[in-house]
One Martini backbone bead per residue (centre of mass of N, CA, C, O) as a GRO file, in nm:
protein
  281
    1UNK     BB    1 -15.003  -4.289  -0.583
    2UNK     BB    2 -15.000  -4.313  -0.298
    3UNK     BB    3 -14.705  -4.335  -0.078
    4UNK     BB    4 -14.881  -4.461   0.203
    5UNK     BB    5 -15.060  -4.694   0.048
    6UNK     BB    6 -15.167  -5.026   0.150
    7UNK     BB    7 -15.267  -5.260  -0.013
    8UNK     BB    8 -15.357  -5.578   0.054
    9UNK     BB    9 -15.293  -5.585   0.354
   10UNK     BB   10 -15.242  -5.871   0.615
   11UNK     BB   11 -15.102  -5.649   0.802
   12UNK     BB   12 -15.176  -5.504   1.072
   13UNK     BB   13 -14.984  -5.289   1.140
   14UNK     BB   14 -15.007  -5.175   0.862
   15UNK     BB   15 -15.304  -5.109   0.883
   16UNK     BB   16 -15.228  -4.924   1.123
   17UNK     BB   17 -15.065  -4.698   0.941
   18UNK     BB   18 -15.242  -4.656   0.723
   19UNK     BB   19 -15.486  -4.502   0.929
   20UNK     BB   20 -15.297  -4.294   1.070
   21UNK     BB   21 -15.219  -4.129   0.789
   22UNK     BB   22 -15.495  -4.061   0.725
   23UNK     BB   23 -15.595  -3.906   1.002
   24UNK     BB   24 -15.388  -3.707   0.946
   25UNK     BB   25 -15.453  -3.585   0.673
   26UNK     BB   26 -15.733  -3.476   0.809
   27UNK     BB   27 -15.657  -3.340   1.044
   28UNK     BB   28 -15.460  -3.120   0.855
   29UNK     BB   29 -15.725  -3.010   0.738
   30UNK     BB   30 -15.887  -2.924   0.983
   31UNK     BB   31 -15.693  -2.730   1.081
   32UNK     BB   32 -15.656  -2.539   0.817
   33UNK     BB   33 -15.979  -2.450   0.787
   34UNK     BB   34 -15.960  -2.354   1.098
   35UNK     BB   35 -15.763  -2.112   1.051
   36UNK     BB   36 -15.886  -1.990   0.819
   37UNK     BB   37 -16.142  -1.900   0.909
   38UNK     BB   38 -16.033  -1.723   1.135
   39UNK     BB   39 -15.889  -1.549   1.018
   40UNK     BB   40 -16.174  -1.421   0.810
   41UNK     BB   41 -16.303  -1.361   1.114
   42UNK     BB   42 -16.128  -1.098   1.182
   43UNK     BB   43 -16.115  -0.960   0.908
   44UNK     BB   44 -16.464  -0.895   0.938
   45UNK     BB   45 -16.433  -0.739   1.227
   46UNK     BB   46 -16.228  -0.517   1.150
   47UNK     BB   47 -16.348  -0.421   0.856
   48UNK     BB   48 -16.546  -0.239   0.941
   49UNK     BB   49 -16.692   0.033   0.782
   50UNK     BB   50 -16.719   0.350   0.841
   51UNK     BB   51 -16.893   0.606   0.871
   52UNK     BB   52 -16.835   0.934   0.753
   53UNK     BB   53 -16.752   1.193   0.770
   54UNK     BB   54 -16.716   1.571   0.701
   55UNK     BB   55 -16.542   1.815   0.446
   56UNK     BB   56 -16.522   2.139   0.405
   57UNK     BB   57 -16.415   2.287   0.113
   58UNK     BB   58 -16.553   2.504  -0.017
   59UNK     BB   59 -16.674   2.333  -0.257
   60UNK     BB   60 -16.572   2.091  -0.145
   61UNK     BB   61 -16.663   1.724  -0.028
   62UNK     BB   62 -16.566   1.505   0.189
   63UNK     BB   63 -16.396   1.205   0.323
   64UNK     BB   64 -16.390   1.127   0.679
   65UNK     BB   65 -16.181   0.799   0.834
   66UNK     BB   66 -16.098   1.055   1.057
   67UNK     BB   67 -16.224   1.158   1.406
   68UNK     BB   68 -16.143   1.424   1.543
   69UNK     BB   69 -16.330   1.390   1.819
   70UNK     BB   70 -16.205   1.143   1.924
   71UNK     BB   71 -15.944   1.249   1.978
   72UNK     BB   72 -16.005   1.395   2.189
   73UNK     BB   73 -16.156   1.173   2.391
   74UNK     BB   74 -15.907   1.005   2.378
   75UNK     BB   75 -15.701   1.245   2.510
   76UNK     BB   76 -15.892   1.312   2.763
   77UNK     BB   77 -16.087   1.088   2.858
   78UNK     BB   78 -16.380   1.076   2.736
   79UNK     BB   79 -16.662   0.887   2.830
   80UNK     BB   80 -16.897   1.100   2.702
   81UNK     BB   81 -17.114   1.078   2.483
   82UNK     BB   82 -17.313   1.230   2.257
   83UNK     BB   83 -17.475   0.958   2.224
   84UNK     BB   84 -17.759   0.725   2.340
   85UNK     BB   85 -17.839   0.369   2.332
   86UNK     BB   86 -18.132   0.167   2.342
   87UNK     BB   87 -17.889  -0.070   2.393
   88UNK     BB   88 -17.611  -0.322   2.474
   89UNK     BB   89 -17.397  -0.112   2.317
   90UNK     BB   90 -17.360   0.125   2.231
   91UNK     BB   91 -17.448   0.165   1.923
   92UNK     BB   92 -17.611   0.068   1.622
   93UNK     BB   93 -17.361  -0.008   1.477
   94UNK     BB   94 -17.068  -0.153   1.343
   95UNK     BB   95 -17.037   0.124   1.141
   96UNK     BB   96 -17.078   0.316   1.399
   97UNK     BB   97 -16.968   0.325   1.696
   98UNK     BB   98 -16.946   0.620   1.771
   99UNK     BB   99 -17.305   0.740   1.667
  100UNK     BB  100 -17.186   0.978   1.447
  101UNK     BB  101 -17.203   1.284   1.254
  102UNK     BB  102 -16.960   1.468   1.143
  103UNK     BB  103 -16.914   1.859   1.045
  104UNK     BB  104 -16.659   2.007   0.867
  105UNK     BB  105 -16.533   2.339   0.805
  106UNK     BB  106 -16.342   2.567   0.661
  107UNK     BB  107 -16.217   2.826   0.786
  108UNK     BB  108 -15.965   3.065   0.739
  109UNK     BB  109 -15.800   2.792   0.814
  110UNK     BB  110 -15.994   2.646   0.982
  111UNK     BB  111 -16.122   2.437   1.213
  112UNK     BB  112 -16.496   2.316   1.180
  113UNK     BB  113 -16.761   2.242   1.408
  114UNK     BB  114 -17.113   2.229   1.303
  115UNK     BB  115 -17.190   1.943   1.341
  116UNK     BB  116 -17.406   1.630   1.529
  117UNK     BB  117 -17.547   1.348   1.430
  118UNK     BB  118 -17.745   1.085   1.466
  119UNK     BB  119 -17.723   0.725   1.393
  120UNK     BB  120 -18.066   0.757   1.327
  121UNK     BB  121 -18.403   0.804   1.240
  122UNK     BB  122 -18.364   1.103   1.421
  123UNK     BB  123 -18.166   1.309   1.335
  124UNK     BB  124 -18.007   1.425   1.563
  125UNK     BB  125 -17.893   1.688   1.741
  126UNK     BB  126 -17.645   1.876   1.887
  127UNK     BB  127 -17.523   1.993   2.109
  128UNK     BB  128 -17.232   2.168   2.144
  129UNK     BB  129 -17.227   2.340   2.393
  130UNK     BB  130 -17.338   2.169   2.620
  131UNK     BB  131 -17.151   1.912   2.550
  132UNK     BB  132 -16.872   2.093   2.633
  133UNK     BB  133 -16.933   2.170   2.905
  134UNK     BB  134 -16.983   1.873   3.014
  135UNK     BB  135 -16.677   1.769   2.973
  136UNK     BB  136 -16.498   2.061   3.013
  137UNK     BB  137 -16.444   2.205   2.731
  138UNK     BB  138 -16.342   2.512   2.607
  139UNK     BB  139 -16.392   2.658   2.337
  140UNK     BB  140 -16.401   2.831   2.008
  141UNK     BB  141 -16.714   3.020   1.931
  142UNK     BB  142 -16.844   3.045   1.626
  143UNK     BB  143 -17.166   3.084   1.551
  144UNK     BB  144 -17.184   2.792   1.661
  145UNK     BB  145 -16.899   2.713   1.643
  146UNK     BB  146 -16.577   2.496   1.664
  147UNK     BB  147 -16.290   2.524   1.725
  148UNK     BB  148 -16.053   2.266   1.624
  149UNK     BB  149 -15.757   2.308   1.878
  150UNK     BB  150 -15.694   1.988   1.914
  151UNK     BB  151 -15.596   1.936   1.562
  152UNK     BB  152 -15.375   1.671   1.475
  153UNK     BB  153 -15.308   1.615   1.116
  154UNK     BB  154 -15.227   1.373   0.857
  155UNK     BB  155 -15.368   1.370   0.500
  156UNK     BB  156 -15.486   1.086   0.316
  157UNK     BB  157 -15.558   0.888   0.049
  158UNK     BB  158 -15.819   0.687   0.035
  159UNK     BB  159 -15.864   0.414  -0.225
  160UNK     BB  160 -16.076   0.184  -0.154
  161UNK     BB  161 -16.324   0.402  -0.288
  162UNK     BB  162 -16.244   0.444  -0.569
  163UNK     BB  163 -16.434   0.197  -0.722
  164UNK     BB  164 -16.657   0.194  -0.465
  165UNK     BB  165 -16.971   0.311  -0.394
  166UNK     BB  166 -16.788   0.610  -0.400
  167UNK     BB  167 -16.618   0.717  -0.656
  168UNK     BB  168 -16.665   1.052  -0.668
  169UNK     BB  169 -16.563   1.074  -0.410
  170UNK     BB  170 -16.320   1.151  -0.109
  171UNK     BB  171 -16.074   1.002   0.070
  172UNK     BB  172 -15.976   1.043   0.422
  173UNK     BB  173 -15.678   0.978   0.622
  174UNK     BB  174 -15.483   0.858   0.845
  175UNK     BB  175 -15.173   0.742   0.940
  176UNK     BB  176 -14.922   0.488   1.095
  177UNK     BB  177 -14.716   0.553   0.826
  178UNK     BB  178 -14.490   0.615   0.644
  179UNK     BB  179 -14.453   0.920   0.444
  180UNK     BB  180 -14.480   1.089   0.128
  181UNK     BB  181 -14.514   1.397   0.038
  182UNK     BB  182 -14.710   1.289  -0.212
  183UNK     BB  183 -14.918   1.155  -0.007
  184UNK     BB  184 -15.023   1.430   0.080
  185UNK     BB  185 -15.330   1.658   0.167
  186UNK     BB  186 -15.324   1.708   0.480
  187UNK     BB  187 -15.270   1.976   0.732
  188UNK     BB  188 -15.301   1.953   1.055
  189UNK     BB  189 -15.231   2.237   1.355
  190UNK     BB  190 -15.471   2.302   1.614
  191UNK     BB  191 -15.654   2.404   1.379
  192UNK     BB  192 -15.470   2.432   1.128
  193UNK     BB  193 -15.426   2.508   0.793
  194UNK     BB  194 -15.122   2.417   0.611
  195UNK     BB  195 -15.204   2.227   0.417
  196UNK     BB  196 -15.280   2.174   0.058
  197UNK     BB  197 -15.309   1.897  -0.180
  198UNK     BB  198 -15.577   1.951  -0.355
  199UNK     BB  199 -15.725   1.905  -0.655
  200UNK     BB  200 -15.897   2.065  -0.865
  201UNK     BB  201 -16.137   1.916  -1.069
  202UNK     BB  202 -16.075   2.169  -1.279
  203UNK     BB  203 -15.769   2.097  -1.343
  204UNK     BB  204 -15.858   1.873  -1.556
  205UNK     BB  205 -15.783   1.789  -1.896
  206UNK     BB  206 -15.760   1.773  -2.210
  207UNK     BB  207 -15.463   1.544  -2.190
  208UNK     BB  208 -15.402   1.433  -1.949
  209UNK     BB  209 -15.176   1.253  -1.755
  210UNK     BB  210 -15.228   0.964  -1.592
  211UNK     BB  211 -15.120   0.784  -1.265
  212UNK     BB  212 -15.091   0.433  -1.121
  213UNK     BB  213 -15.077   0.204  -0.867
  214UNK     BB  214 -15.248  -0.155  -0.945
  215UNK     BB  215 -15.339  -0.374  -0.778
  216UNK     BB  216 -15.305  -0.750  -0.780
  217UNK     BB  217 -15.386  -1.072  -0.799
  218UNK     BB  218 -15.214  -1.340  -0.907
  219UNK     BB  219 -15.313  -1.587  -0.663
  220UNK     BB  220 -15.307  -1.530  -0.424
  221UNK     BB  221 -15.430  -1.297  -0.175
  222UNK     BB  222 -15.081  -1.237  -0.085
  223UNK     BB  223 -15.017  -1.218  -0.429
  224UNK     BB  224 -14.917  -0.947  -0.512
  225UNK     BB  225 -14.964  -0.723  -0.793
  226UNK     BB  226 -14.774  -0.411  -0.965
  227UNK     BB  227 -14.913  -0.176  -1.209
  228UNK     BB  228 -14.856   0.116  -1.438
  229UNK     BB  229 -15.073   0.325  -1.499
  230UNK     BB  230 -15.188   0.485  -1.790
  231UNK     BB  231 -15.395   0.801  -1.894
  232UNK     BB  232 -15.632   1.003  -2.097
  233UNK     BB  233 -15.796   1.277  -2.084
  234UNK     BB  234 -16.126   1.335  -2.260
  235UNK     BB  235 -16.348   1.419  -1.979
  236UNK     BB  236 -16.506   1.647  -1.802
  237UNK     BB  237 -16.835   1.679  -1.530
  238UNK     BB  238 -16.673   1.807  -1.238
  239UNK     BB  239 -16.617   1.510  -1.099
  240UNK     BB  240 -16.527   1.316  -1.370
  241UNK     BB  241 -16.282   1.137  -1.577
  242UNK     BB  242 -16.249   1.038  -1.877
  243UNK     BB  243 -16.076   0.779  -1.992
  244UNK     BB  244 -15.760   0.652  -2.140
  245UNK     BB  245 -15.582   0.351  -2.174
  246UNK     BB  246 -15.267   0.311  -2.268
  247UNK     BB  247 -15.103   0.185  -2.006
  248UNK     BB  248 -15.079  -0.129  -1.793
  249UNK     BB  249 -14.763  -0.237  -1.787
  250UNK     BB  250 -14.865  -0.493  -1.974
  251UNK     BB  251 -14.889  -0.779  -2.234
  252UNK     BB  252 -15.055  -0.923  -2.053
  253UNK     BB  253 -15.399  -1.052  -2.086
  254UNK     BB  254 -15.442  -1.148  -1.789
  255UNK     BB  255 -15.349  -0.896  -1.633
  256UNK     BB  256 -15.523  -0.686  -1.822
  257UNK     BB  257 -15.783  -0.818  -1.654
  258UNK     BB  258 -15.692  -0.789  -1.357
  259UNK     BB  259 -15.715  -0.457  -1.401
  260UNK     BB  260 -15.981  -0.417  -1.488
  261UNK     BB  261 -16.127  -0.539  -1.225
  262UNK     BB  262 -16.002  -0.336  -1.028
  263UNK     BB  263 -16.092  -0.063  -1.190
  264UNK     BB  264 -16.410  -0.143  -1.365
  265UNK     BB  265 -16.319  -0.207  -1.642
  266UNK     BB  266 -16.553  -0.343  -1.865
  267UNK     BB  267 -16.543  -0.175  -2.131
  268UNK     BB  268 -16.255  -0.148  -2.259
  269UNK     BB  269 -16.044   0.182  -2.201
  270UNK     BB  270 -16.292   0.325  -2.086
  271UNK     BB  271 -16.377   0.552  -1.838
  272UNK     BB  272 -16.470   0.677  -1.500
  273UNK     BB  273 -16.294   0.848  -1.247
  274UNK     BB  274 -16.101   0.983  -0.987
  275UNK     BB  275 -15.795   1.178  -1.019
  276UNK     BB  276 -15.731   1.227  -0.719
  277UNK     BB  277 -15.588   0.931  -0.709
  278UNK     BB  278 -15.425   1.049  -0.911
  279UNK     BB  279 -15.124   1.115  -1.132
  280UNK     BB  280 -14.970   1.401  -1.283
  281UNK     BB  281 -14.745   1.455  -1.518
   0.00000   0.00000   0.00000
């Protein structure tokens, strides 16, 4: 029984506190709901995921979270973009603020901008000398290509991309947060590659350890959960390896099977990962 409700009261006063009280808790779920809305109305504003540039290094092509050029232009204060859009944003949508996709490639452990292409049906390519001409920017121009000596950062692997549209890409964004030795992949000082510690897709082998740490709910979206899961490659592809999950890190079957929903393991306990993203024992 509620122990504010007043049953068969026939107290005037009584039966408006009874009123008072019941309109007060209508009132803080409307207002609880109305703050959760909102939270998750920011949260899907600031989260659209932005389309990738491209990261060539030998034969393996990355996906960067982080845009060189950009950086370049935001440190210079330049406001003439690469391409115009005729909308009321400028820029094509949500995914794609900067409006295009730039690919680069360390040559000779140098960081080059090969092209730029912009983001609609007609993939217009850039002019680059023009265009750096044109801001004012004078570059190191190799057979038509720009050595980006402007930039500077460490990358780490992006993980959220695990598991999600494109298991098998290796996905790399820049920290904005300490972090440790382990967990640096590129290290770049005004467009030279001085640190690589991307491990090639070939050197996982069959019976290698792999582990890493996977979040999972408890209970609220707030209330997360980590265990260190274990797994042993079957088989390598080329692109990704088929491991065995030896180790959940718990022997709760509630909790290992919301490992297993985190990680996209389907049936049993064998799947294929992207070993990038794990650490090698």
């Amino acid at each position: 029984m509620n122990k504010y409700k007043i049953v068969n009261s026939n107290n005037k006063d009584m039966q408006g506190y009874e009123f008072r009280i019941e309109n007060s808790k209508s009132l803080i779920r409307k207002v609880l709901l109305l703050i959760a809305f909102i939270f998750f109305s920011i949260i899907n504003l600031k989260a659209t995921e932005q389309v990738s540039d491209l990261l060539i290094i030998k034969n393996d092509t990355f996906f960067l979270k982080t845009f060189p050029l950009e950086k370049l232009l935001i440190e210079k204060r330049i406001k003439k973009r690469p391409f115009e859009y005729n909308n009321d944003y400028g820029f094509p949508h949500t995914g794609c603020y900067r409006g295009y996709i730039a690919t680069w490639k360390v040559i000779d452990d140098k960081l080059f901008l090969l092209k730029v292409e912009k983001e609609d049906d007609t993939n217009e390519t850039l002019d680059l000398s023009d265009y750096f001409k044109s801001i004012g920017y004078t570059p190191n121009l190799i057979d038509g290509f720009v050595q980006a000596d402007w930039y500077s950062d460490t990358l780490i692997s992006y993980d959220f991309f695990m598991y999600y549209y494109n298991p098998k890409g290796f996905y790399l964004t820049d920290s904005y947060y300490s972090i440790s030795a382990n967990d640096i992949q590129l290290i770049f000082e005004k467009g030279q590659l001085i640190e690589n510690n991307i491990k090639r897709i070939d050197s996982y082998k069959k019976g290698d350890i792999l582990w890493r740490e996977i979040k999972y709910y408890r209970q609220w979206f707030l209330d997360l959960g980590i265990k260190k899961v274990k797994a042993v490659v079957l088989e390598n592809n080329g692109n990704m390896v088929r491991v065995e999950i030896k180790d959940y890190g718990t022997k709760k079957k509630r909790v290992i099977k919301k490992l297993k929903r985190e990680m996209k393991i389907i049936e049993g306990d064998k799947d294929w990962i992207n070993p990038r993203y794990w650490n090698k024992e």
